[in-house]
N, C-alpha and C positions, 0 to 999 in steps of 0.2 A: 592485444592492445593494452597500450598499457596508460593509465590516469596519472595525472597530479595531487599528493597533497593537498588540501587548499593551503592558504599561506606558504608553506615550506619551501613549494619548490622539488621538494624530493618526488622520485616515480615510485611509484606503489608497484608493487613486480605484478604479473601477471597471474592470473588461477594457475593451477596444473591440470593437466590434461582431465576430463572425467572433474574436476572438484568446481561447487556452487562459485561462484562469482561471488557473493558475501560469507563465504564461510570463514575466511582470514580474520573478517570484520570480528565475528562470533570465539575468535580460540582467545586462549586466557593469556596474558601478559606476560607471561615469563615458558609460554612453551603450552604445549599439551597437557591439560591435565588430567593425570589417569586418574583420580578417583570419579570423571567424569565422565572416562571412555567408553563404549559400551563392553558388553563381558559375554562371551558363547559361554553357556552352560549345558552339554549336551548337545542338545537340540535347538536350543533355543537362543535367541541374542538380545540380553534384557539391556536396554539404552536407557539412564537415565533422565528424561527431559526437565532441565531447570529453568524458573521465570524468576526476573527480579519483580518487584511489585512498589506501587507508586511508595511507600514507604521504607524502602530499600532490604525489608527480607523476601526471602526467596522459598516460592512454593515450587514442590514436585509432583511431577506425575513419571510414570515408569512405562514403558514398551516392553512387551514380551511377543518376540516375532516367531515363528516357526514355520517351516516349510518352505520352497520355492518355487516360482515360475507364479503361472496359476495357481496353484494353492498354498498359496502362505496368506497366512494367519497372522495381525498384527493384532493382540490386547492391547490397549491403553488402560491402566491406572490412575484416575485421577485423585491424589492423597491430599489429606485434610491438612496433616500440620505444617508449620513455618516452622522456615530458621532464617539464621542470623550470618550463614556464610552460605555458600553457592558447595562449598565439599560437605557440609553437612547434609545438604539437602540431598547431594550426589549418595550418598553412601547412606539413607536411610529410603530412598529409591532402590538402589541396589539391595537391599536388604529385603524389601515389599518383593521384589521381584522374585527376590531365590524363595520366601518363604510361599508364591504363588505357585512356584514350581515343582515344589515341593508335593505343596495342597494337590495340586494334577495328578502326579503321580500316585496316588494312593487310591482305593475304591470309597465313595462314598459310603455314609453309613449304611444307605437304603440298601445298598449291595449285598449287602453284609448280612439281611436282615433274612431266615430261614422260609421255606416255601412251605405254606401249608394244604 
């Protein structure tokens, strides 16, 4: 099914098969933008999620998914600072993310700590 512009006139193409009805609405102006895309690392598929805010900077939070079907595992990160652009926010998300993946992998100190 495909809608009208208002005013224009023009038809708005139709979703593709499997994709949101508003997702077209949500992609960036000039195409896809990969510093926004999400990124497999491993195991894992960390998505940056970006908010603009009534002020016009943009806060992040990060998703870190693993596993499928019934067992996947979605983290959310919800991150304190602002910016000023939508790719800064995107690629210091992505940064929380790997450096969370990271933190995973490793044994905690208490692990570590000798049995007496």
């Amino acid at each position: 099914m495909q809608s009208q512009f208002p005013r224009t006139g023009r038809r708005r193409p139709s979703p593709a098969p499997g994709e949101h009805p508003g997702a077209r609405a949500h992609a960036h102006p000039r195409g896809p933008d990969p510093a926004i895309a999400p990124r497999a690392i491993g195991k894992y598929l960390v998505s940056p999620l970006i908010q603009v805010l009534e002020n016009g900077w943009f806060a992040s939070s990060v998703s870190i998914r693993s596993g499928s079907g019934s067992t996947t595992t979605d983290r959310i990160l919800r991150l304190t600072r602002l910016f000023q652009s939508r790719t800064e926010a995107a690629s210091f998300a992505h940064a929380e993310g790997l450096q969370w993946i990271s933190a995973a992998g490793r044994p905690s100190a208490a692990w570590a700590l000798p049995v007496t």
